[in-house]
N, C-alpha and C positions, 0 to 999 in steps of 0.2 A: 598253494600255501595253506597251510592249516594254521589257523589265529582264534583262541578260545581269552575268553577275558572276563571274569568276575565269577566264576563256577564255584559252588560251594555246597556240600550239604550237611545236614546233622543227622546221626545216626542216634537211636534212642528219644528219651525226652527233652522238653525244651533245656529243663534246668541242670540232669548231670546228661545229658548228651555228649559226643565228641564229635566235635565240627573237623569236618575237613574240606579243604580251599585252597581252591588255586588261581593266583590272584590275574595270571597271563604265562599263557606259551603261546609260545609262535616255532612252528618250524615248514621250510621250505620245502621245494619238492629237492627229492635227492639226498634232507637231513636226516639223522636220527635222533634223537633225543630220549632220554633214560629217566626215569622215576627211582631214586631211592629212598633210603632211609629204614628205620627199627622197625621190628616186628610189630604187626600191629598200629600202625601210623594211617594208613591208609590210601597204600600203594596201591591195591586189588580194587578198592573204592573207588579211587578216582580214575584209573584206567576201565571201569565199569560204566562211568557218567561219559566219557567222553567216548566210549564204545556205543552208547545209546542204552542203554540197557537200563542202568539205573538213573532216574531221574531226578537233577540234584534240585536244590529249592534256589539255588538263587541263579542267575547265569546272564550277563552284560552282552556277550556276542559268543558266539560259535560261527566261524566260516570253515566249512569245510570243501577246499577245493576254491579257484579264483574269484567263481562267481558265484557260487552257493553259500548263503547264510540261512543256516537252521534253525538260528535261534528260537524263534517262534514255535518251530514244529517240534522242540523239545520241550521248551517250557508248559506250550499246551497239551502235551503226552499224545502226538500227534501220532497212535501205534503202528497203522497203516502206513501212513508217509514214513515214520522210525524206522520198522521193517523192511522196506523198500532199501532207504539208507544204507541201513548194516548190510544187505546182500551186496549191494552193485560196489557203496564206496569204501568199505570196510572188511580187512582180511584179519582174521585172528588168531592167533596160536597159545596153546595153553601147555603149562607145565609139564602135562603129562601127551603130550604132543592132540589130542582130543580126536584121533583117526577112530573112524566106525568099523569096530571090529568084525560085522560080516561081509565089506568090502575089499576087495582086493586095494593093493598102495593107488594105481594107475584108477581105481575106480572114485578111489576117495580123492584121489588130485580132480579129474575130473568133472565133480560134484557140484562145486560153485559154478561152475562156468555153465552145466545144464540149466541149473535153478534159472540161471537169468537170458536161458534159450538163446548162448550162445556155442559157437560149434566145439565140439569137445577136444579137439586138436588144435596148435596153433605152431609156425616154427618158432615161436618164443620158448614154450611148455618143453618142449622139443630138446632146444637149447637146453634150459635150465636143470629138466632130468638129466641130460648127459654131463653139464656141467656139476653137479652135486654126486653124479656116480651112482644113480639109482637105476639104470635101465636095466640091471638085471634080477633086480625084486619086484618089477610092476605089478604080478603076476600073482605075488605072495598076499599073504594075509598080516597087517598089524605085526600079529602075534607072534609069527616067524620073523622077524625083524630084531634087529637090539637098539638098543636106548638111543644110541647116536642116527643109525637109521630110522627110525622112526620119527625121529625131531625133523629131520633132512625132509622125509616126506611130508612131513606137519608144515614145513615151512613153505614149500612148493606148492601145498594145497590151498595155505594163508592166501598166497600173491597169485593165485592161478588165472586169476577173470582181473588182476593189474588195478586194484583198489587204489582209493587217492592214499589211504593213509591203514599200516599195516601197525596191529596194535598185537603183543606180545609179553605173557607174564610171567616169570620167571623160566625164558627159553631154555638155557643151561643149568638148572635147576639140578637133573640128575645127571648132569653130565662128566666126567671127569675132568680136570684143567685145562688139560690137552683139547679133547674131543670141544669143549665150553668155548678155546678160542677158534677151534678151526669153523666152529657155528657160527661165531660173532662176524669172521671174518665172509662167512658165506652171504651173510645178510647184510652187511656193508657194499659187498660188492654187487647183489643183487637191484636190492633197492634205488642205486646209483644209477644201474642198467635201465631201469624199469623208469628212472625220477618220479617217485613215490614218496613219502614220508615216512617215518616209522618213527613209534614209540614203544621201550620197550623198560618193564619194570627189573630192575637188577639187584640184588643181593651183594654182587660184587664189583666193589667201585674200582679194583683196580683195574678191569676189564673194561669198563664205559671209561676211563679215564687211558687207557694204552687206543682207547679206537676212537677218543675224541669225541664223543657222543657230546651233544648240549646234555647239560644235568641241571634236574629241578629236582632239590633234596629238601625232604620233608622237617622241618624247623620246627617243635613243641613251642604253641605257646597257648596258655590259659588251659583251657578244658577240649584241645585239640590239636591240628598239625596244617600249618600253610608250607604248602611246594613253592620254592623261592630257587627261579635259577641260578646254581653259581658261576 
């Protein structure tokens, strides 16, 4: 279970700053849950704090995982132990799918799972290339790829080494409608397999809303935006 409770930061100065805050998410293993809301609100923000990355100023609890609470080792910008964190329990995927263009697809799936010197095959990885339909790009480059493959591979690389909780910012971002659901639907059904968590920032609510995602949608109020689930 991932349980984060009183996380908040201010971007800028005290007085015109934009705060943004997110009062409680809770999601299970197995769930996924979506961040929306306006440009600019601070979708990419707070999926950055709860990735570790960016270190918010206030924060009540963070458990990641049953019996891991990190609270501490975020708050005190713990970078060694953070670092740690993000490789082993955290899998990421970025809008532009984020593959290392001088690796081969099979190279960069691979990658996470060396980093943490474990073995670079698994019949999970195995599974999941054949189920996603990539076994006959492993070989290719990024670049030889099109937009839909390339997400495909991004996401297989996200969940490669089976992180607690897979974080995702606008996945279907370039994707066509089509190619956007049959993504949504691959990461529902994977994440499931794996019972993993996922949160994933979305543009389009009527996709989080057809696949039943929990939604924390970014509410203006005063000189910033709290994420309130609906």
């Amino acid at each position: 279970m991932i349980q984060i409770e009183g996380m908040a930061i201010t971007r800028g100065d005290a007085q015109q700053g934009f705060r943004v805050a997110l009062p409680s998410l809770t999601l299970d293993k197995g769930e996924i849950g979506a961040l929306t809301g306006l440009s600019g609100c601070g979708k990419s923000t707070l999926l950055e704090m709860i990735g570790l990355i960016l270190r918010p100023d206030e924060l009540s609890q963070f458990q990641l995982g049953d019996n891991l609470s990190i609270t501490q080792a975020v708050l005190g910008n713990e970078q060694a132990q953070l670092s740690a964190l993000r490789a082993e329990k955290l899998g990421f995927m970025l809008q532009n799918g984020g593959l290392l263009p001088f690796l081969t697809v099979m190279q960069n799936i691979q990658l996470p799972r060396k980093m943490l010197g474990l073995s670079p095959h698994s019949d999970w990885l195995d599974h999941a290339i054949d189920h996603l339909q990539l076994r006959s790009f492993l070989n290719r480059l990024p670049r030889q790829l099109s937009i839909g493959e390339r997400q495909r591979a991004a996401f297989i690389r996200a969940i490669a080494h089976e992180p607690a909780l897979l974080l995702a910012d606008e996945p279907t971002a370039a994707l066509d409608p089509h190619n956007a659901q049959a993504l949504y639907a691959l990461i529902v059904e994977m994440v499931k397999q794996l019972n993993i968590s996922a949160l994933v920032v979305s543009h389009d609510w009527s996709l989080v809303e057809r696949f039943g995602f929990s939604h924390y949608h970014a509410q203006l109020e005063g000189g910033g935006s709290v994420f309130i689930k609906q």
